[in-house]
KETORZA-939863 format. One record per residue (C-alpha): x, y, z; chain; residue in one letter. Coordinates in steps of 0.001 Angstrom, whole numbers, plus 500000, padded with zeros to 6 digits. Example, Ala and Ser with C-alpha at 12.3 -4.5 7.8 and 13.67 -1.06 7.14 Angstrom:
! KETORZA-939863
512300	495500	507800	A	A
513670	498940	507140	A	S
This chain:
! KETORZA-939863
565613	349225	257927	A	X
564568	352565	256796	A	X
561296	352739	254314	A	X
562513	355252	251875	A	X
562414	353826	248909	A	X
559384	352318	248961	A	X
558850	355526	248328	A	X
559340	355996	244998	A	X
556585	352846	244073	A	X
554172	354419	246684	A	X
554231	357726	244619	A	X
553472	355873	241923	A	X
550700	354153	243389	A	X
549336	357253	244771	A	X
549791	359391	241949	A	X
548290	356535	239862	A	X
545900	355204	241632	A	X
543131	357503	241619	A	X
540858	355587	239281	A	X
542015	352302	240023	A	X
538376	350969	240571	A	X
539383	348905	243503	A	X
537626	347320	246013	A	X
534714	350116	247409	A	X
535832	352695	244799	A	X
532814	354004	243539	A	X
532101	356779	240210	A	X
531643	360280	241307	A	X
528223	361631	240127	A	X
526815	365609	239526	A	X
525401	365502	242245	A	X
528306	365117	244240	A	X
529791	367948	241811	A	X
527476	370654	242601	A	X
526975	370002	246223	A	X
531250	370308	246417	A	X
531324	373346	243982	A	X
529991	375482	246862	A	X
532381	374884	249320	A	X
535470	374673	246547	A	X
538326	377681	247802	A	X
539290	380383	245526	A	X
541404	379054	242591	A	X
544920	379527	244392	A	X
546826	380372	241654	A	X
544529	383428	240627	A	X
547227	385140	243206	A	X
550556	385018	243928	A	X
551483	381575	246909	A	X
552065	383049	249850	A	X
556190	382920	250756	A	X
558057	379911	252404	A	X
557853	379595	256081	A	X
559790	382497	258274	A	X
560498	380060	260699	A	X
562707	378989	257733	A	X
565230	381684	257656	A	X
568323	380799	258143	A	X
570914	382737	256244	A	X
574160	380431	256403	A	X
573025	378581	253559	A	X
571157	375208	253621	A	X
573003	371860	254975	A	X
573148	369589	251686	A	X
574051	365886	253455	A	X
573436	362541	251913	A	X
572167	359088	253365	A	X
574195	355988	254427	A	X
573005	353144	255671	A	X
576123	352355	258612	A	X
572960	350543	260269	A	X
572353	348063	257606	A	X
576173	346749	257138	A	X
577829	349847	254819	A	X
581611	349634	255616	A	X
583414	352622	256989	A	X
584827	353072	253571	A	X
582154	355031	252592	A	X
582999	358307	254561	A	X
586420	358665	252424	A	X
583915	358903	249880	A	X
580823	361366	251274	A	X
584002	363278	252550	A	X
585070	363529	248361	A	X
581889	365073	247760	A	X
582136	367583	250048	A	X
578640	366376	252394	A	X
578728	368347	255661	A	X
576212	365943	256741	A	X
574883	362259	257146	A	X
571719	360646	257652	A	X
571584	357175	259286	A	X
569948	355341	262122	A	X
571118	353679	265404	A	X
567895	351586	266355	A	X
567086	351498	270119	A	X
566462	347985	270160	A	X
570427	347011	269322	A	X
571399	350094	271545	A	X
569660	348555	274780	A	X
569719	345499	275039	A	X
568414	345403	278853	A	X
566727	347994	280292	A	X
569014	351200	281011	A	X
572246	349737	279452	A	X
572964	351565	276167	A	X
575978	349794	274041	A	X
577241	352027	271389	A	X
580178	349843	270480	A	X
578956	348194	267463	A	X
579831	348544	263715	A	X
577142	351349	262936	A	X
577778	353415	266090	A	X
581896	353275	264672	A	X
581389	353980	261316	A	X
578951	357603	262814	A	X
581455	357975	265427	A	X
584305	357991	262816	A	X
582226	360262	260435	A	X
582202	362654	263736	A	X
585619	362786	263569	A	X
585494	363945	260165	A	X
584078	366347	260725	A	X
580636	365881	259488	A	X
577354	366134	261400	A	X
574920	362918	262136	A	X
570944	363149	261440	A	X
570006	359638	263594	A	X
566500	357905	262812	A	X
565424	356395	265617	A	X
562007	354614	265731	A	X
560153	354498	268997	A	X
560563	350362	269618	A	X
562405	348039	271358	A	X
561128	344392	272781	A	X
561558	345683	275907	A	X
559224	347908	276175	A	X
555457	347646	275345	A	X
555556	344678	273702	A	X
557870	346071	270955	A	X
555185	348129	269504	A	X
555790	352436	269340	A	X
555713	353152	272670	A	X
552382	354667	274128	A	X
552888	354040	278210	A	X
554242	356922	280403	A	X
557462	353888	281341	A	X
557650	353433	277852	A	X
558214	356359	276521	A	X
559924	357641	279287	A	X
562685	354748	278270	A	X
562699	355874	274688	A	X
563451	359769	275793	A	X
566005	358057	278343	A	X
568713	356601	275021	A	X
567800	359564	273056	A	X
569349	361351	275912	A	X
571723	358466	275980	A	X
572795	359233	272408	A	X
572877	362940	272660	A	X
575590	362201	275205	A	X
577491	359904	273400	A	X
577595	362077	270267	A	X
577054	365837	271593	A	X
577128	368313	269278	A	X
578079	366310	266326	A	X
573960	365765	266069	A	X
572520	367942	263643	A	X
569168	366729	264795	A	X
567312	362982	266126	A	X
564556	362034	263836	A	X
561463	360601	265949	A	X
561032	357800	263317	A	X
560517	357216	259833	A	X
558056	357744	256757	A	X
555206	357967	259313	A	X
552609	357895	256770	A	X
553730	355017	254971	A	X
551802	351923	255538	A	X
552621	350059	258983	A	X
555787	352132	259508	A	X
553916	353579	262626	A	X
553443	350754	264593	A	X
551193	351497	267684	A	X
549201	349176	269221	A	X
545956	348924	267401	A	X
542912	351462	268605	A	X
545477	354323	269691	A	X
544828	357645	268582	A	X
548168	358285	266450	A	X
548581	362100	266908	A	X
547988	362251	270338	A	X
550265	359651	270867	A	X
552940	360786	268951	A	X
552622	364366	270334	A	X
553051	362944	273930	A	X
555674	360722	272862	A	X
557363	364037	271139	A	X
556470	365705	274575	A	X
558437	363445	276255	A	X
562117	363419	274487	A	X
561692	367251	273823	A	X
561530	367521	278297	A	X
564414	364669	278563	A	X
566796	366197	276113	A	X
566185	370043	277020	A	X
567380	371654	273700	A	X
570544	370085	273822	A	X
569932	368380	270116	A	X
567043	369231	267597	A	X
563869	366863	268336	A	X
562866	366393	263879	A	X
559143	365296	263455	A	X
558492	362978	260602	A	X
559896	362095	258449	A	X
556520	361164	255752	A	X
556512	359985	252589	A	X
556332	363254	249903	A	X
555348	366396	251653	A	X
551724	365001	253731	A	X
550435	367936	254249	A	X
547185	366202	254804	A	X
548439	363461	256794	A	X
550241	366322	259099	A	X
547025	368553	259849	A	X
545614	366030	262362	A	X
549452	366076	264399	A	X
549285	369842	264348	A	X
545825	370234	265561	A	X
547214	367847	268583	A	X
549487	370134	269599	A	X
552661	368223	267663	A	X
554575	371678	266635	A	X
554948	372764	270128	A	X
557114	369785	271292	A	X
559320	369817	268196	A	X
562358	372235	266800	A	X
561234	370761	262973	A	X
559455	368460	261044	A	X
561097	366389	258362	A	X
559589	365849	254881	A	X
560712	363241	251936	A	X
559926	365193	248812	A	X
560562	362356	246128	A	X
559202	363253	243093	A	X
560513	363071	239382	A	X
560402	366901	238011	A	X
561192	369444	240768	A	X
558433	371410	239241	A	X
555682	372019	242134	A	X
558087	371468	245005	A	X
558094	375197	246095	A	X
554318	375445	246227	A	X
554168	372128	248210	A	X
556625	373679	250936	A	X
554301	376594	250269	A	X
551478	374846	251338	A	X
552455	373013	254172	A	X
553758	376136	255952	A	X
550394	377314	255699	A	X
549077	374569	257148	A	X
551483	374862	259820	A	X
550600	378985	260002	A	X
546597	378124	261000	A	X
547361	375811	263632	A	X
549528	378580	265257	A	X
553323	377716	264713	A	X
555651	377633	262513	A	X
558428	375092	262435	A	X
561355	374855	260137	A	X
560650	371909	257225	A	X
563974	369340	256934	A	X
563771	367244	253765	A	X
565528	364121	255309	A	X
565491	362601	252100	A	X
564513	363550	248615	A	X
566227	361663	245396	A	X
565068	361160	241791	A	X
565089	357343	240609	A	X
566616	357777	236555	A	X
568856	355837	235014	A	X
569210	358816	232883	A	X
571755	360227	235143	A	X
572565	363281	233484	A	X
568559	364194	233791	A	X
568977	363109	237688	A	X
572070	365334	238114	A	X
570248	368316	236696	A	X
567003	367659	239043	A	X
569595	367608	241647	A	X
570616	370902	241204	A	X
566980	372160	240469	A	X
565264	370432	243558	A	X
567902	371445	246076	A	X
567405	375005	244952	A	X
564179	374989	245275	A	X
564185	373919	249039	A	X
567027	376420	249569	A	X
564652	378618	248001	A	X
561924	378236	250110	A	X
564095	378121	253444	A	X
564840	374620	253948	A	X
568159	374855	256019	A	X
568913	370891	256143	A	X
568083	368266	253531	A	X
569701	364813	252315	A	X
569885	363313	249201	A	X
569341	359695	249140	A	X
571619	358183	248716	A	X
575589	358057	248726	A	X
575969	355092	247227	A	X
573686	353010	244552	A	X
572127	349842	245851	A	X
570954	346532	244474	A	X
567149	347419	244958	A	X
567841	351243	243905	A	X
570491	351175	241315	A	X
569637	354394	239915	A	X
569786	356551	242679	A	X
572846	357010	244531	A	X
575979	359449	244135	A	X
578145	356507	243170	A	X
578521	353618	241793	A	X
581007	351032	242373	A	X
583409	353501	243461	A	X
583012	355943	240578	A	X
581316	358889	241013	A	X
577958	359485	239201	A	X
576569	362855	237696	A	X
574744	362945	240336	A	X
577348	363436	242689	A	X
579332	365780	240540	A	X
575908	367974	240617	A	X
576120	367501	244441	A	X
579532	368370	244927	A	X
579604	371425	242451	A	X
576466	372537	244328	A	X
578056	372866	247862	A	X
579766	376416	247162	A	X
576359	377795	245901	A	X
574183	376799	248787	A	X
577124	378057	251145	A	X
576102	381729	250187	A	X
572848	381381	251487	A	X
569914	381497	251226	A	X
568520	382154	247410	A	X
565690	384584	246402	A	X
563782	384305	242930	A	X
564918	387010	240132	A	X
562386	387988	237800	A	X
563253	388092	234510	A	X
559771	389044	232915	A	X
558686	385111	232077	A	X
557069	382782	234273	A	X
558773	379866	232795	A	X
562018	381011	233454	A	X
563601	379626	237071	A	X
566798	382106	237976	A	X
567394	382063	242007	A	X
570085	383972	243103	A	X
572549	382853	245982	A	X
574798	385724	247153	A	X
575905	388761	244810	A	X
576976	387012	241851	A	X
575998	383490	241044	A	X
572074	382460	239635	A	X
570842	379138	239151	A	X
568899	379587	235845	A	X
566438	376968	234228	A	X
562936	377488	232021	A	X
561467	377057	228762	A	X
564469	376880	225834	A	X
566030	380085	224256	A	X
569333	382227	224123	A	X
571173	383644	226821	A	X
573552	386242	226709	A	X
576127	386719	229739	A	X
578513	389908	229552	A	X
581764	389784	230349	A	X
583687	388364	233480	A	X
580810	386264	233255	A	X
580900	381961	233402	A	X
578351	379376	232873	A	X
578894	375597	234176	A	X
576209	372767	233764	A	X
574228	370785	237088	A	X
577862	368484	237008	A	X
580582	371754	237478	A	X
581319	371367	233034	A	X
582128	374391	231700	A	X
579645	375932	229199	A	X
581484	377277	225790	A	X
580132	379022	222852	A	X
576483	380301	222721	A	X
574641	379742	226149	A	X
571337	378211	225388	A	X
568567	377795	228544	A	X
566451	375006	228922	A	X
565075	372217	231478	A	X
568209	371221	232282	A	X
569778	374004	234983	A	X
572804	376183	234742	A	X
574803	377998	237174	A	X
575789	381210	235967	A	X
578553	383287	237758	A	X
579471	386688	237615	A	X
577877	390300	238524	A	X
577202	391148	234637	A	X
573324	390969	234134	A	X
571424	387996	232485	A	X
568961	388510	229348	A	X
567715	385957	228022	A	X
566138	385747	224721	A	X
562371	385509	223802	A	X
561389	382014	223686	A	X
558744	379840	221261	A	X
557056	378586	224749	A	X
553771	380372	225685	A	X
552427	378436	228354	A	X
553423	375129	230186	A	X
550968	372642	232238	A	X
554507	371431	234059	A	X
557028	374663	234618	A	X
553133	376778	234659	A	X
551374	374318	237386	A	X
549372	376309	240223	A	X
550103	379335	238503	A	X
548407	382183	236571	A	X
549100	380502	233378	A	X
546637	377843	233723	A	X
543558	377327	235979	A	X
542411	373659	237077	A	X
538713	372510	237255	A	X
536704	369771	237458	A	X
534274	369717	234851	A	X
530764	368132	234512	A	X
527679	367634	232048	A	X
527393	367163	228668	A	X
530125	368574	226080	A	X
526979	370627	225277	A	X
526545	372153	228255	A	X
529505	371653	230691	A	X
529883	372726	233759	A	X
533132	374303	235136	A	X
533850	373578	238963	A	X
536909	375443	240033	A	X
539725	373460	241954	A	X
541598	374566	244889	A	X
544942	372676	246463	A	X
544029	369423	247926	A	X
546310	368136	251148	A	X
545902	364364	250881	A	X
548244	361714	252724	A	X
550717	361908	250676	A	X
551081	364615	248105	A	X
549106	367950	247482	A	X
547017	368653	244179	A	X
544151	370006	242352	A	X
541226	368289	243618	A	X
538842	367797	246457	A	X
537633	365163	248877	A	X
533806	364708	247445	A	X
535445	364530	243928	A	X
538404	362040	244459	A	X
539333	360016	242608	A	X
539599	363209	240431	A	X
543462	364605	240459	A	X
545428	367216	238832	A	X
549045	367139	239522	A	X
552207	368319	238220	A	X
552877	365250	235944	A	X
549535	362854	236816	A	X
546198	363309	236954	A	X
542819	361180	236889	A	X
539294	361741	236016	A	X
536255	360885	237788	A	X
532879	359316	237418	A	X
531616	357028	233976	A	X
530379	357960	230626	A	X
526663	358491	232228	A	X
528021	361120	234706	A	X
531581	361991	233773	A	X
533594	364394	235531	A	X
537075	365529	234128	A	X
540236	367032	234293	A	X
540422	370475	233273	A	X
543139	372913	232620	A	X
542119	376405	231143	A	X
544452	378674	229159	A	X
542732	382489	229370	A	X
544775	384577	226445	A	X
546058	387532	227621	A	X
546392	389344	224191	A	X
546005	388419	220457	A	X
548148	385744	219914	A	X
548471	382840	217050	A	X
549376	379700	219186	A	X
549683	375662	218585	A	X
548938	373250	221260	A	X
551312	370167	221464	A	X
551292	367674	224164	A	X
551279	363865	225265	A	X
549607	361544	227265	A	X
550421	358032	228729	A	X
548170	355199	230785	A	X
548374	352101	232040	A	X
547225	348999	229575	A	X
543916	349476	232235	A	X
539969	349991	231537	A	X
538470	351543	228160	A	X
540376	354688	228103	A	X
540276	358072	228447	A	X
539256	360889	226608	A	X
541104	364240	225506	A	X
539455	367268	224132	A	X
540459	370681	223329	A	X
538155	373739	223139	A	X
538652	377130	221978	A	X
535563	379262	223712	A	X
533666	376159	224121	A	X
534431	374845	220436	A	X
535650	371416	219993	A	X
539120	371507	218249	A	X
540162	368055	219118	A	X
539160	365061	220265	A	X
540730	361483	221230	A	X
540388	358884	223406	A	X
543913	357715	224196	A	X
544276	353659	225279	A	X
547792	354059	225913	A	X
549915	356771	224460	A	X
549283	359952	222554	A	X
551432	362944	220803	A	X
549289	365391	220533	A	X
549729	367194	216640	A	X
549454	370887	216583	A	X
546080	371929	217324	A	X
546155	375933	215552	A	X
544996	378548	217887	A	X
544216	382085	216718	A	X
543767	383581	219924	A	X
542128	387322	220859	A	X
542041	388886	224260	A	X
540240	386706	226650	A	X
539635	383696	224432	A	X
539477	380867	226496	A	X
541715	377249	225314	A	X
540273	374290	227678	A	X
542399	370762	227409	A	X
540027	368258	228884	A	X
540189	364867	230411	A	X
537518	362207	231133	A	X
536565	359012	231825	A	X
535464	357474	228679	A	X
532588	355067	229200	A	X
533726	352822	232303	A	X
535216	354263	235606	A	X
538440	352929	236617	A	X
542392	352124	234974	A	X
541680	355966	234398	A	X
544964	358005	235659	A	X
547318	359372	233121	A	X
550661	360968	233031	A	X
550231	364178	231065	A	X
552201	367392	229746	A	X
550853	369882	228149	A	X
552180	373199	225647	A	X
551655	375961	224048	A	X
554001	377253	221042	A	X
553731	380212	219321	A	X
552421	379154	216002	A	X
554737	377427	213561	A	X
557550	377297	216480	A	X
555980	374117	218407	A	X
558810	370791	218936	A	X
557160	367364	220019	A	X
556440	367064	223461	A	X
557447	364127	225888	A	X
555383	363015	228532	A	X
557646	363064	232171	A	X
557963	359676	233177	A	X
């Protein structure tokens, strides 16, 4: 069974966990503070992210597919309906161990090899999962012996033959990163077996199908490094991520970030996102994220990713297509989106405000999301919602996307948002620190991307738990020697602003607590318990006055992580602000 959606608990547990106070988790002291401040990179979003992989570049418009699960008992049914939705792809698994049952007999009669073979038929393409065990071999752990592997390579070759070119790509495995889902035998050096393993099926099947690294859990651009240094990039044609997160907000400097990663060890691979979902009942929310994440990754070059999955199921209700034959928002926002992503793929327009999202497929058609005000289309021009609706009367923007058609230009009105800690994360908007000392005398540590197993985020290793994500974050230390969140707003001009924000934690430890400065004046102060709408806090900025919103640990370490969001109004403008959960 594939381990997907675990993942949406283990981002919650790693997002969350960061001040847990477990077992061996232990407060981070000054000490440790200064002696990382040193070594701390520039503050990465003091310049511009470098651009999305150019081993990304296809042109033909990124491969939007969905997941089945033919492999766990689906019935065939389920193609009239991906076929509905338009998905020129599937994801799925044929595991090795029910393929060969003795050694060099492959049997591709059974219900899940049907159900792909029929979806072949279709016309759509196949991405097959295929974790390196079977009994046979190796004592059914992944496969580490030269016979061993050599077997595995042997019905990957077997299954390139059966299906040709209906492949789109074999996955080696699944959500590598995730627990026990890479099960070789205990003492082996995981890379370097993988690579070899990787080594082997990219010799067997000689280009005939895509060899697809991966998957992991979120984008591991941590957990990767170690496979790259091993030489894993070399033996594959991509590597597959699973970006789940909640807000799409982020994604693009992830994808960012791992293709740097991928740049200093020497190659560049194209990134699949073999599955990527958001788990909502609120499904027109989900439909919209839809639209937004899937442009993003078309964005940033992505040419194949699936949405998981087709259909809801008992243990994910929220997160399919359809449900009980009907289809969902979600898959409205899936099938409307096909057409866009066939022109291509998408660059960024600027329209003059960093909270406003508008990527343009093709000549005439924008995606278009940001902070809320008016938009004015000429005419010939037409506006849908994330679901395909048409959009009547006055055309307002906001979180939720739209897709805008038509060669007339876009301008958008002025809008009451300054400055956003979600839409504005890792950008020039707002800076991210750790921060140290007493409120008299604090001390400002400047943060850098961190690549940890799972996700990437302001932080570093000798400060962790410390965290600053898009939507979560986590303090460090105790009350003795606290070290906090920090998120600095520098004003660019005289300006008369109003902070408004909220904050949410686990029923967990004492607290944490919030303060804002203005130049290094206390404006507000809180510790929140559990949840917190932040009032409007005036600010009369001038030119280089500096707005700090700061986190910490309260008196005891631990229970500390928090779900955050953070804004700035222009003054008198400012609407209550809820916290992304």
């Amino acid at each position: 069974m594939l381990s997907t959606l675990v993942s949406m608990a283990a981002y919650a547990a790693v997002a969350l966990n960061t001040s847990s106070g477990g077992s061996g988790a232990k407060p981070v002291v000054l000490a440790t503070l200064a002696a990382t401040a040193a070594a701390v990179a520039p503050v990465p979003n003091a310049t511009p992210l470098p651009p999305a992989s150019s081993a990304n570049t296809a042109t033909a418009g990124m491969q939007f597919g969905t997941q089945t699960h033919f492999s766990q008992g689906w019935s065939q049914s389920a193609l009239a309906q991906a076929t509905q939705l338009g998905a020129p792809l599937l994801r799925d698994s044929l595991a090795w161990s029910a393929a060969e049952p003795t050694p060099g007999t492959y049997n591709f009669t059974g219900p899940a090899a049907q159900a792909l073979q029929a979806a072949c038929a279709r016309g759509l393409r196949l991405i097959v999962t295929v974790p390196p065990a079977n009994p046979l071999y190796d004592g059914g752990k992944w496969v580490t012996t030269a016979t061993g592997q050599a077997a595995y390579a042997a019905y990957l070759d077997a299954l390139a033959t059966r299906f040709g070119t209906c492949l789109a790509g074999i996955q080696l495995g699944n959500e590598l990163n995730g627990g026990s889902n890479m099960a070789f035998p205990a003492g082996t050096d995981a890379p370097k077996a993988y690579v070899a393993l990787a080594h082997a099926v990219k010799a067997r099947l000689g280009g005939r199908v895509p060899v697809v690294a991966g998957s992991t859990n979120m984008i591991a651009t941590g957990f990767l490094k170690p496979f790259f240094a091993a030489g894993l990039l070399a033996h594959v044609d991509a590597i597959s991520v699973h970006p789940y997160r909640l807000r799409g907000e982020g994604l693009d400097i992830e994808l960012a970030n791992l293709d740097a990663a991928m740049t200093a060890a020497g190659r560049r691979v194209p990134v699949w996102a073999t599955e990527f979902s958001v788990d909502s009942p609120d499904t027109a929310f989900a439909a919209g994220e839809l639209v937004k994440q899937a442009t993003l990754l078309a964005g940033a070059g992505v040419p194949v990713a699936s949405w998981y999955a087709l259909l809801d199921q008992t243990w994910f209700p929220d997160m399919g297509l359809i449900h009980d034959g009907g289809v969902k928002p979600q898959g409205r926002a899936f099938a409307a989106l096909q057409p866009v992503l066939a022109l291509g793929r998408p660059t960024r327009v600027d329209l003059g405000d960093p909270l406003l999202f508008a990527w343009r497929f093709g000549a005439e058609t924008t995606v278009i999301w940001g902070a809320p005000r008016s938009l004015f289309i000429g005419a010939g021009g037409s506006v849908t919602d994330a679901m395909g609706s048409a959009v009547s009367g006055p055309v307002m923007i906001g979180e939720a996307p739209l897709i805008v058609r038509g060669t007339t230009a876009l301008q958008p009105g002025a809008s009451d948002w300054v400055a956003d800690s979600l839409m504005g994360w890792a950008t020039a908007q707002w800076r991210a620190y750790a921060v140290g000392g007493p409120p008299t005398k604090l001390a400002y540590t400047p943060l850098a991307l961190f690549n940890d197993q799972f996700d990437s985020y302001f932080g570093a290793k000798g400060l962790r738990p410390l965290r600053i994500g898009t939507t979560s974050a986590a303090p460090a230390g105790d009350g003795t020697n606290p070290v906090r969140t920090g998120l600095r707003y520098t004003a660019p001009q005289t300006q008369a602003l109003e902070l408004r924000g909220c904050m949410v934690k686990a029923a967990s430890g004492d607290g944490v607590d919030l303060t804002v400065l203005r130049n290094g004046k206390v404006l507000f102060a809180r510790v929140v318990t559990a949840s917190l709408t932040i009032d409007p806090v005036p600010l009369d900025l001038s030119l280089g006055d500096k707005v700090d919103v700061l986190v910490g640990p309260n008196r005891t370490f631990g229970g500390d992580a928090y779900r955050y969001r953070f804004v700035l109004f222009r003054k008198g403008q400012g609407t209550p602000v809820d916290c992304p959960s």
